[in-house]
ZADO-1210 file (C-alpha; in nm, 4 decimals, padded with zeros to 6 digits):
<atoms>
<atom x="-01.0810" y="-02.3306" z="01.8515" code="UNK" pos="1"/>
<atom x="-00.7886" y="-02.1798" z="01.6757" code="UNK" pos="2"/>
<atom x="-00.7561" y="-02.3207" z="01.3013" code="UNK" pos="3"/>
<atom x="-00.4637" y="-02.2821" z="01.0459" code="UNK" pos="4"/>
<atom x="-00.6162" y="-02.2371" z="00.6507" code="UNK" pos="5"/>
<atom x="-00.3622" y="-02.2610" z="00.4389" code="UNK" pos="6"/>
<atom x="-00.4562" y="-02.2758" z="00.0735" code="UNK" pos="7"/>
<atom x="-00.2462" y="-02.2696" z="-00.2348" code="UNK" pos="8"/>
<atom x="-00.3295" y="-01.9506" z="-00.4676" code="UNK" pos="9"/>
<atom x="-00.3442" y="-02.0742" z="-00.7861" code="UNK" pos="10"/>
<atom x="-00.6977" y="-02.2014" z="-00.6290" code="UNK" pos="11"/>
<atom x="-00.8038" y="-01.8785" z="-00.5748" code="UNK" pos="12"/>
<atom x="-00.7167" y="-01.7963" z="-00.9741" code="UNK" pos="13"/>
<atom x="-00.4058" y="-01.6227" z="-00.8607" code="UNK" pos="14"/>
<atom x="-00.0850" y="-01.6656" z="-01.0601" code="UNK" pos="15"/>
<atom x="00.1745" y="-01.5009" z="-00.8178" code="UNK" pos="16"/>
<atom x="00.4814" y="-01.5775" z="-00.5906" code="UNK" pos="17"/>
<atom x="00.5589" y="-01.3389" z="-00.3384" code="UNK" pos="18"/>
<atom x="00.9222" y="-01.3556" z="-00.2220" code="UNK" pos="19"/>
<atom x="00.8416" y="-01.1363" z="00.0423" code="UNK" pos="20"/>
<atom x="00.5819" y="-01.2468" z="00.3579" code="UNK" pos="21"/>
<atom x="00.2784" y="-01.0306" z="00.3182" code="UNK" pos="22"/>
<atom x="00.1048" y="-00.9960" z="00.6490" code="UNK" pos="23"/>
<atom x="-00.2522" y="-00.8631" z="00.6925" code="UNK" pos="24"/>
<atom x="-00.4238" y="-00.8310" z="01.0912" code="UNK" pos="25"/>
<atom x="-00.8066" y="-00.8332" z="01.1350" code="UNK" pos="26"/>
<atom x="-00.9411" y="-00.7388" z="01.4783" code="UNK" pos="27"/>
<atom x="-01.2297" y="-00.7887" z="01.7120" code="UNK" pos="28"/>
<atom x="-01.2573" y="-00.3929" z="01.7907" code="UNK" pos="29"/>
<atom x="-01.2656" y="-00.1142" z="01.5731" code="UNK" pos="30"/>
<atom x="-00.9509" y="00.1224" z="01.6094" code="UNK" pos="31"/>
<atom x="-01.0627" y="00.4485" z="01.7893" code="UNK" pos="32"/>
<atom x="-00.7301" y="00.6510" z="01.7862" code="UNK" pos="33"/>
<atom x="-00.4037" y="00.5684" z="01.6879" code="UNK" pos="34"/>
<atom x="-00.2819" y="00.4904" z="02.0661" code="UNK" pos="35"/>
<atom x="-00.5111" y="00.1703" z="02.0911" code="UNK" pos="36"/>
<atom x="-00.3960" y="-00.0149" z="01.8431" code="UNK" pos="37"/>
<atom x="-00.1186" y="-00.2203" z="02.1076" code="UNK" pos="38"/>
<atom x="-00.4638" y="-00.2580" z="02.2846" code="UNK" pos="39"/>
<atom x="-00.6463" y="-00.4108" z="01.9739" code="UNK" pos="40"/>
<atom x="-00.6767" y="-00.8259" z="01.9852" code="UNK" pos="41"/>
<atom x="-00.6878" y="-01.0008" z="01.6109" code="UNK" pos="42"/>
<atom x="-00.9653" y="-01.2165" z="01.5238" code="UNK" pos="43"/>
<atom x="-00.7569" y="-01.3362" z="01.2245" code="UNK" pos="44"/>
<atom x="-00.3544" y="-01.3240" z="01.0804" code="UNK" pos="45"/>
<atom x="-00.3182" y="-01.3378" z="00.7190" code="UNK" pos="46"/>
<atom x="00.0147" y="-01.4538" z="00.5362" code="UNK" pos="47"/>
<atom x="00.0745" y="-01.4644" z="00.1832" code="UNK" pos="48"/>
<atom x="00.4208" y="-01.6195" z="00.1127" code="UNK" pos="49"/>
<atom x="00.5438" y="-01.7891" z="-00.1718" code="UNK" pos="50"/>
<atom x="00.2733" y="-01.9367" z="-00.3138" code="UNK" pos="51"/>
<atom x="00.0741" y="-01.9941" z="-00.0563" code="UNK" pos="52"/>
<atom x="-00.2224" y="-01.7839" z="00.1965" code="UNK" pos="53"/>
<atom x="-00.2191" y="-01.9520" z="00.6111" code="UNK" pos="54"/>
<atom x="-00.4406" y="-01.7417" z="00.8184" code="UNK" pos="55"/>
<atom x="-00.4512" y="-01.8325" z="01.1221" code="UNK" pos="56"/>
<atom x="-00.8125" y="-01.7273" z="01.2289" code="UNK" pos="57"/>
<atom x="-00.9565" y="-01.7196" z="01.6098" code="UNK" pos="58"/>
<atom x="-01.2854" y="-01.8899" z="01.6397" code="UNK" pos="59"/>
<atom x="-01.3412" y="-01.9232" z="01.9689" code="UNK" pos="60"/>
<atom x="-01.2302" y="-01.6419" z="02.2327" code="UNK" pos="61"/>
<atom x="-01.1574" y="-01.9155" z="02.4738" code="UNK" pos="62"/>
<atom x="-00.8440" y="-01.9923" z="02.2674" code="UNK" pos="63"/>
<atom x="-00.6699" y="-01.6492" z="02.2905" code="UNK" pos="64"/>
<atom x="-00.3740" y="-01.7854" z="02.4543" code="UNK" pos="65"/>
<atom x="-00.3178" y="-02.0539" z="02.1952" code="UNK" pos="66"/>
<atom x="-00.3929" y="-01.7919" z="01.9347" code="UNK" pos="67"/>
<atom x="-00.1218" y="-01.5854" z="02.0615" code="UNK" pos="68"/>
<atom x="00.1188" y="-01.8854" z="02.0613" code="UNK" pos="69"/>
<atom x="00.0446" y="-01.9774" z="01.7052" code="UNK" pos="70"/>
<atom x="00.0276" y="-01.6103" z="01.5832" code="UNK" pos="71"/>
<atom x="00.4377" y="-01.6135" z="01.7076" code="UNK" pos="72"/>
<atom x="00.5577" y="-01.9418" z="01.5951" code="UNK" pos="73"/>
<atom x="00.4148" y="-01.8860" z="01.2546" code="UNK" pos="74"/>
<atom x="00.5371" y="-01.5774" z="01.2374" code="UNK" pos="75"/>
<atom x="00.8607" y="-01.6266" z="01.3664" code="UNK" pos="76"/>
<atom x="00.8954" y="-01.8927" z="01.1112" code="UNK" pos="77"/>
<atom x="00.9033" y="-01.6434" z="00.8261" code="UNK" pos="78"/>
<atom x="01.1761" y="-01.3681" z="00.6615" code="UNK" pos="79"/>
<atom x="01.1594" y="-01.0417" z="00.7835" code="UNK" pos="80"/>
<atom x="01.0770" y="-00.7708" z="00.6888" code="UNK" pos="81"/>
<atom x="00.7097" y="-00.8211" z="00.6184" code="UNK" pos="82"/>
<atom x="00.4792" y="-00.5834" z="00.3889" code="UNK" pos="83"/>
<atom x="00.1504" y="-00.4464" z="00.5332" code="UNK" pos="84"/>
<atom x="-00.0357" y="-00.1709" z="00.3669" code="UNK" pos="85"/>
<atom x="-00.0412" y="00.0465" z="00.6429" code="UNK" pos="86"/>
<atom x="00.2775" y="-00.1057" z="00.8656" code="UNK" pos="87"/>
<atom x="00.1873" y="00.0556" z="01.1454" code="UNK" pos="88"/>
<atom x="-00.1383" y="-00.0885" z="01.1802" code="UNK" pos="89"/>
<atom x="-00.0270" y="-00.4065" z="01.1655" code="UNK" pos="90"/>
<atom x="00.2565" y="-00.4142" z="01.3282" code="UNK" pos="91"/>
<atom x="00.1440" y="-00.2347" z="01.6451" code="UNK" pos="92"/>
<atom x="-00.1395" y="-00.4946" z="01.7035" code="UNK" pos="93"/>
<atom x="00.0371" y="-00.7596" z="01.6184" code="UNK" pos="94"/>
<atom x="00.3153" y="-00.6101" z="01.8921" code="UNK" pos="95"/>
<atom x="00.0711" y="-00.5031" z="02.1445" code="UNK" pos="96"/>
<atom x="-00.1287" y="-00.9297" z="02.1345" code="UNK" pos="97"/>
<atom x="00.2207" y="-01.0713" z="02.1097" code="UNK" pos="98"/>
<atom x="00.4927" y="-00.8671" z="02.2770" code="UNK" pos="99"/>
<atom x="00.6988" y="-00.9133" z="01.9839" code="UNK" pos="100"/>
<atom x="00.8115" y="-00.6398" z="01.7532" code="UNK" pos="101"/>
<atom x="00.8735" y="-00.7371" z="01.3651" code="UNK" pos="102"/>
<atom x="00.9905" y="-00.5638" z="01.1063" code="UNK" pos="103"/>
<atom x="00.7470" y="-00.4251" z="00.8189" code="UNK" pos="104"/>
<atom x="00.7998" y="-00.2193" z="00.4926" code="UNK" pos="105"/>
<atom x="00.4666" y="-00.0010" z="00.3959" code="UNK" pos="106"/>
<atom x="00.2711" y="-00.0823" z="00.0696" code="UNK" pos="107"/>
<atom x="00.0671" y="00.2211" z="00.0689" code="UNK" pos="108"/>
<atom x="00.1659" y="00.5112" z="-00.1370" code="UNK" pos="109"/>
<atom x="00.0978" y="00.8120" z="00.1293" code="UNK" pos="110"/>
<atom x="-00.0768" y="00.8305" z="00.4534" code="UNK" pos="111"/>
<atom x="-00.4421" y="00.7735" z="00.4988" code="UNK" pos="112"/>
<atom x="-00.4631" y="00.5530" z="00.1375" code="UNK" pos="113"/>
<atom x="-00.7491" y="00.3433" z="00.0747" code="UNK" pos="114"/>
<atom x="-00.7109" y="-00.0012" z="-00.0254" code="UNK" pos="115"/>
<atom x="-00.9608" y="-00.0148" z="-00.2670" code="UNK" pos="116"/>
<atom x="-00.8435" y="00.3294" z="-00.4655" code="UNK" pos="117"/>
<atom x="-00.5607" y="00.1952" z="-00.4428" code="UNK" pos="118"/>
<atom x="-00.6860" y="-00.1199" z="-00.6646" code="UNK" pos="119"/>
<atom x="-00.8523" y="00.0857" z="-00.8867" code="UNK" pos="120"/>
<atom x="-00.5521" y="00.3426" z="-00.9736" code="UNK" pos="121"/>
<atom x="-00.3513" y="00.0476" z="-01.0588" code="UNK" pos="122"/>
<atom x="-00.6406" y="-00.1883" z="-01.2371" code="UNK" pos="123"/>
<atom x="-00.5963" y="-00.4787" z="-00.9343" code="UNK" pos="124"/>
<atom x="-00.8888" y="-00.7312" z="-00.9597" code="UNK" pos="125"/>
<atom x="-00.9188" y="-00.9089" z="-00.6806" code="UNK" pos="126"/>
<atom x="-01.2363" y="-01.0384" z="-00.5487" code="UNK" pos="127"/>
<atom x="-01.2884" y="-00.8580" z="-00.1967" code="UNK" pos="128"/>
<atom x="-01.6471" y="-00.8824" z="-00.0677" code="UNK" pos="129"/>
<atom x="-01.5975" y="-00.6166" z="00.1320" code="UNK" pos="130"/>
<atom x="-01.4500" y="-00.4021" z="-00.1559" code="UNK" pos="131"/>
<atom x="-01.1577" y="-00.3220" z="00.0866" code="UNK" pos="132"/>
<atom x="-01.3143" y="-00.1673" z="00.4026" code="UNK" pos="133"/>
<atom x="-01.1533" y="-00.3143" z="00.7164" code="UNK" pos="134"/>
<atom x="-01.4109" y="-00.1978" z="00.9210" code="UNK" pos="135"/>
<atom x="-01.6766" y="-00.4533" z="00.7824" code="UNK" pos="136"/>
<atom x="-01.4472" y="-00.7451" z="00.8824" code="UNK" pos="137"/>
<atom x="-01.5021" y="-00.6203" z="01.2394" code="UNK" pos="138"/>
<atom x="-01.8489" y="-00.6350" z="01.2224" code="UNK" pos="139"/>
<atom x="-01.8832" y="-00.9230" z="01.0324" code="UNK" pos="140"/>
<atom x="-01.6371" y="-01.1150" z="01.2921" code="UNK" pos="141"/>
<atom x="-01.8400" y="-00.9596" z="01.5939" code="UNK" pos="142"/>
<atom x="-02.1957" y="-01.1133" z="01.4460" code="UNK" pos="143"/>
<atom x="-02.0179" y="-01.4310" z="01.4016" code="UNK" pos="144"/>
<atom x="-01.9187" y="-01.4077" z="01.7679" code="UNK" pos="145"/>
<atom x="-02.2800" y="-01.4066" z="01.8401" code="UNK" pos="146"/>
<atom x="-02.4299" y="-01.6039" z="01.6302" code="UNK" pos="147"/>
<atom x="-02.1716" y="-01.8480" z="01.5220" code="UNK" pos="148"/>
<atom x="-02.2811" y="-01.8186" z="01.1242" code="UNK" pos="149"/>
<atom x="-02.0032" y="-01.9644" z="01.0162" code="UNK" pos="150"/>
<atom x="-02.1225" y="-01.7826" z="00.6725" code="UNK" pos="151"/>
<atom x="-02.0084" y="-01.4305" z="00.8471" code="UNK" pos="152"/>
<atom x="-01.6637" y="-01.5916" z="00.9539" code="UNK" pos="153"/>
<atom x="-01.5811" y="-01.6789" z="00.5840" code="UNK" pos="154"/>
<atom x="-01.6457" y="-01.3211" z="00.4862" code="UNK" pos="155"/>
<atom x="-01.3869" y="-01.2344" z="00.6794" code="UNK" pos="156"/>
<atom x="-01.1650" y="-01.5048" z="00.5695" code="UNK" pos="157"/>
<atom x="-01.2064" y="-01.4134" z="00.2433" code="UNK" pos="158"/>
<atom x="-01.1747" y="-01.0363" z="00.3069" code="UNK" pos="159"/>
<atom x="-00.8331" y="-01.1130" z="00.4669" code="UNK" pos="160"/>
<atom x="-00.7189" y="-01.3399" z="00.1433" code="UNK" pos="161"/>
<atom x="-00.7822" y="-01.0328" z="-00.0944" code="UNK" pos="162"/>
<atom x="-00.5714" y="-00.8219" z="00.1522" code="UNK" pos="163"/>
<atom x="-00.2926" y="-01.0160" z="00.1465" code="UNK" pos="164"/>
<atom x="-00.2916" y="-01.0533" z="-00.2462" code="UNK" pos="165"/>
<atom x="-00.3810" y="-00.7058" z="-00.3312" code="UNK" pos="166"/>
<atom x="-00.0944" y="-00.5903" z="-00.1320" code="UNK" pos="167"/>
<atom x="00.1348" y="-00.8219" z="-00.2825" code="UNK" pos="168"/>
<atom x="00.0213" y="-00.6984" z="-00.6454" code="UNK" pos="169"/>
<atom x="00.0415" y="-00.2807" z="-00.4919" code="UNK" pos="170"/>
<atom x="00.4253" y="-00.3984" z="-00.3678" code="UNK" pos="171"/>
<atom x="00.4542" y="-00.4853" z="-00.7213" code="UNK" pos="172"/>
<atom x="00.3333" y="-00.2039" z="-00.8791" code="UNK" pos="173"/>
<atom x="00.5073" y="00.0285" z="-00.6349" code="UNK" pos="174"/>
<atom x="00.8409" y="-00.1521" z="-00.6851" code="UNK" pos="175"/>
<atom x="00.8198" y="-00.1270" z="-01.0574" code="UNK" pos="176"/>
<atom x="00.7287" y="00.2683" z="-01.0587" code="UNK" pos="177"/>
<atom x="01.0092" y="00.3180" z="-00.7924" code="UNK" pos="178"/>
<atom x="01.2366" y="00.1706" z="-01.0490" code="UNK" pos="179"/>
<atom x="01.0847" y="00.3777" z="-01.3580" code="UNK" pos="180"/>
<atom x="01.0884" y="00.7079" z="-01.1705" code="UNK" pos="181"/>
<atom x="01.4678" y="00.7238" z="-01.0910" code="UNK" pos="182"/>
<atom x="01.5739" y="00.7859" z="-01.4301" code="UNK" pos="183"/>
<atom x="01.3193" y="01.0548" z="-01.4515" code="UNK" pos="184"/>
<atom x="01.4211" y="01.2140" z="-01.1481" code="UNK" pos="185"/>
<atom x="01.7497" y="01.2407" z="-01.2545" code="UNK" pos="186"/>
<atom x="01.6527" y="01.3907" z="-01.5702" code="UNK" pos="187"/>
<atom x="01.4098" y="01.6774" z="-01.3805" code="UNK" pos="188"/>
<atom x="01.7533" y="01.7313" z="-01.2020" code="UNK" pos="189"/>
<atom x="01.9300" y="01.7082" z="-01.5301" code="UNK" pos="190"/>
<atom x="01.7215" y="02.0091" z="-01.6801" code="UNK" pos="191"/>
<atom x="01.7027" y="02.2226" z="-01.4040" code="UNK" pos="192"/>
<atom x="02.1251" y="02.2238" z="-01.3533" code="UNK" pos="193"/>
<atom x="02.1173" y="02.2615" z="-01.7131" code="UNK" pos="194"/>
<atom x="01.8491" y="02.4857" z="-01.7791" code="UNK" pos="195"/>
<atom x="01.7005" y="02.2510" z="-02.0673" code="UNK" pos="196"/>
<atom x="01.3494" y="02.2706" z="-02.1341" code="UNK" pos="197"/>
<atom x="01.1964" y="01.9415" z="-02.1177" code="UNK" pos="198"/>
<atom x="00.8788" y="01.7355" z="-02.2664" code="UNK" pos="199"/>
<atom x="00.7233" y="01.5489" z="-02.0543" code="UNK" pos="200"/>
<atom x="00.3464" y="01.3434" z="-02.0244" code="UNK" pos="201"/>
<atom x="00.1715" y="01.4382" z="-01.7222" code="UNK" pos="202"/>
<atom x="-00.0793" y="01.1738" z="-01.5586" code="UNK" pos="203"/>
<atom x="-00.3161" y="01.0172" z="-01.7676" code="UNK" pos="204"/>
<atom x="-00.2786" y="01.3150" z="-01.9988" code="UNK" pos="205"/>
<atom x="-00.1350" y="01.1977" z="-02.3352" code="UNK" pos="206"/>
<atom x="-00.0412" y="01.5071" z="-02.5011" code="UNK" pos="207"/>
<atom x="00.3511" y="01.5900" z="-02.4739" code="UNK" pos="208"/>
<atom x="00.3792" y="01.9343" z="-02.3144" code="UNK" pos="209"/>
<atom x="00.6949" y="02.1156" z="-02.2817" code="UNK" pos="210"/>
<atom x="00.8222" y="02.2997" z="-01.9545" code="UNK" pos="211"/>
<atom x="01.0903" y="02.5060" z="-01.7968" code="UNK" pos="212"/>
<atom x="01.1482" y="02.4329" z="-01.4583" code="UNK" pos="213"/>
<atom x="01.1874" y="02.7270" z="-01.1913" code="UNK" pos="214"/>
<atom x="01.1732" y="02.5034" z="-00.8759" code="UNK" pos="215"/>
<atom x="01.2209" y="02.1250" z="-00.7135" code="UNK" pos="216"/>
<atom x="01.1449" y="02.0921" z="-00.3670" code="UNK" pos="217"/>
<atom x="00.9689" y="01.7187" z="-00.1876" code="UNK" pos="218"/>
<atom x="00.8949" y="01.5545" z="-00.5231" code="UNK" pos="219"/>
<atom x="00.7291" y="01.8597" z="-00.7191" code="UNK" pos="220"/>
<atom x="00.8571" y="02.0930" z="-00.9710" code="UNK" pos="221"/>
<atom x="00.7244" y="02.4335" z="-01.0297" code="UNK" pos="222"/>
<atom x="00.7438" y="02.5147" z="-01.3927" code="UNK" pos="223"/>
<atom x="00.6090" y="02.7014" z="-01.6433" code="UNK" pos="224"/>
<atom x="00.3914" y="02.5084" z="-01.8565" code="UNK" pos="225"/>
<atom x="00.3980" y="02.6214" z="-02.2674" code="UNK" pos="226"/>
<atom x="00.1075" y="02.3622" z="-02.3456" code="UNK" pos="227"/>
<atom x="-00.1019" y="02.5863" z="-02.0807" code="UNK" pos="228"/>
<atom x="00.0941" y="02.8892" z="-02.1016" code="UNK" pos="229"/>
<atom x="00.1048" y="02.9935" z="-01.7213" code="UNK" pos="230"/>
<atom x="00.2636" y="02.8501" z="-01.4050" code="UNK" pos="231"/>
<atom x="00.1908" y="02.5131" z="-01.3023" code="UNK" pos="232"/>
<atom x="00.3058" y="02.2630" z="-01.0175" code="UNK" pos="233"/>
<atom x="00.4226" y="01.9180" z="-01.1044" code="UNK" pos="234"/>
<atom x="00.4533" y="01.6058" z="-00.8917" code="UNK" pos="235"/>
<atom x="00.7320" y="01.4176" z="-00.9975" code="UNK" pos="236"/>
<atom x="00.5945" y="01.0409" z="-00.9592" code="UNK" pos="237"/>
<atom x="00.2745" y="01.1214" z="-01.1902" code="UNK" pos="238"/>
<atom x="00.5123" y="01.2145" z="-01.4651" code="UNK" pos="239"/>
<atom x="00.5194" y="00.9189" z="-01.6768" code="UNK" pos="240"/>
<atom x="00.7554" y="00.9947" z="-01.9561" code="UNK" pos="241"/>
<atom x="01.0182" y="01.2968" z="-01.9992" code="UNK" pos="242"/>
<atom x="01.2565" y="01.3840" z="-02.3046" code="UNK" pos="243"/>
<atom x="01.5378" y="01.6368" z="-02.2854" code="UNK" pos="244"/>
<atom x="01.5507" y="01.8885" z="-02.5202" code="UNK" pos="245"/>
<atom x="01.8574" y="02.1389" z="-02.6063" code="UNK" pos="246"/>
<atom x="01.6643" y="02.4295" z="-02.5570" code="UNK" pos="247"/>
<atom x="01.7862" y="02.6226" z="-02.2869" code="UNK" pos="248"/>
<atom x="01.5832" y="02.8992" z="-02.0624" code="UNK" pos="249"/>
<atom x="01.6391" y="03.1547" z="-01.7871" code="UNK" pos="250"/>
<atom x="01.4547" y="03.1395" z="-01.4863" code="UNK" pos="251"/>
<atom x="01.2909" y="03.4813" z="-01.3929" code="UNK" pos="252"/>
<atom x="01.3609" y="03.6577" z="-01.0855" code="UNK" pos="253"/>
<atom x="01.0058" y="03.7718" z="-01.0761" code="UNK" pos="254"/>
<atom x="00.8625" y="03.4398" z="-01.0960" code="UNK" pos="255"/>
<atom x="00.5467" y="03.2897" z="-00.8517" code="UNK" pos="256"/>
<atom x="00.7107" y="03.0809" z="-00.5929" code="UNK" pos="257"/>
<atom x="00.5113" y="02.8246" z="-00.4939" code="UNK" pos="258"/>
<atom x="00.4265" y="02.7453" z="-00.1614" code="UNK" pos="259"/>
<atom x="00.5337" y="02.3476" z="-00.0978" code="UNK" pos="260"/>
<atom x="00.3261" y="02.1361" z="00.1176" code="UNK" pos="261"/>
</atoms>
């Protein structure tokens, strides 16, 4: 069989709306290298939009055809582009089962993120009984294939919900530091043209420090640091507040130049 949940969030304690489909894959296999993932076949499709969750889960593998059926009319049903925490994932098996290419936006914040650090840098709680490893699914889904303990299938049912909200909450998050880190940006590029030493608060590190800055290359400054009073490299996005100051500074010719990776 082939069965639609849909369930309204607020259900599942969740106070959200997302304007923008967030779509989460679970498959039989395990991915071995980045080329099979066209090969990989879902044992679930996850969709949070507005303010509801429909997964549309596989229980039988007799059904694959009608899986694959529903898997496009649901989808095709929705706004694109889609958000997937790793969009590449996603949207490769889902193009590989369907034929269909859709359009996706990435949640995560670089390559190789995990999910669950990812909930824990930004304080998400949301119940995930696998605490965010994809790989249990797959297991779990492969002993329900064999025993058909229906207990294992809701695992992964529930696994699949806390994808597709956590996501929705990291979109958030990264949406709302996107918009906080332009003006910042422009005042690192500010300074620099300038020559204006500025204060800034670094991380979860409190203190105000002040620095000059000597380089900006791929989101990090190299600057010397007067709170440490040597040399230090900077990432731009972990700087969470910055004030200009009229101080001006000359940049060395004999500084360390830093090698950017």
């Amino acid at each position: 069989m082939v069965k639609i949940k849909t369930i309204n969030v607020n259900k599942l304690g969740f106070n959200e709306f997302a304007q923008i489909p967030v779509v989460d894959v679970e498959t039989i296999d395990p991915i071995d290298n980045q080329r099979d993932l066209v090969n990989l076949i879902p044992s679930m499709v996850g969709v949070f939009y507005k303010d509801k969750i429909k997964q549309i889960v596989l229980e039988n593998l007799e059904n694959v055809e009608k899986f694959r059926r529903i898997i496009i009319k649901e989808l095709d049903k929705l706004p694109q582009p889609f958000l997937a925490f790793n969009m590449n994932f996603d949207r490769s098996v889902i193009l590989g089962f369907t034929g269909k290419s859709y359009s996706f936006n990435e949640v995560q914040e670089y390559r190789y993120q995990k999910k669950q650090d990812a909930k824990l840098q930004h304080g998400i709680e949301v119940y995930d009984p696998f605490h965010g490893d994809g790989l249990q699914a797959v297991y779990f889904y492969q002993n329900y294939l064999k025993t058909k303990d229906k207990k294992m299938l809701n695992f992964v049912i529930q696994h699949n919900r806390a994808c597709v909200m956590t996501e929705h909450m990291l979109y958030k998050m990264k949406n709302k530091i996107e918009k906080t880190k332009k003006p910042i940006e422009k005042k690192i590029t500010q300074a620099y043209d300038e020559r204006l030493k500025v204060n800034i608060v670094y991380t979860n590190d409190l203190r105000w420090r002040t620095i000059e800055i000597y380089e900006i290359e791929g989101g990090l400054i190299n600057a010397f640091c007067h709170l440490k009073k040597e040399m230090r490299k900077f990432r731009i996005s972990e700087i969470k507040d910055i004030q200009l100051t009229e101080e001006t500074y000359n940049i060395p010719k004999d500084f360390p130049k830093m090698v950017f990776k």
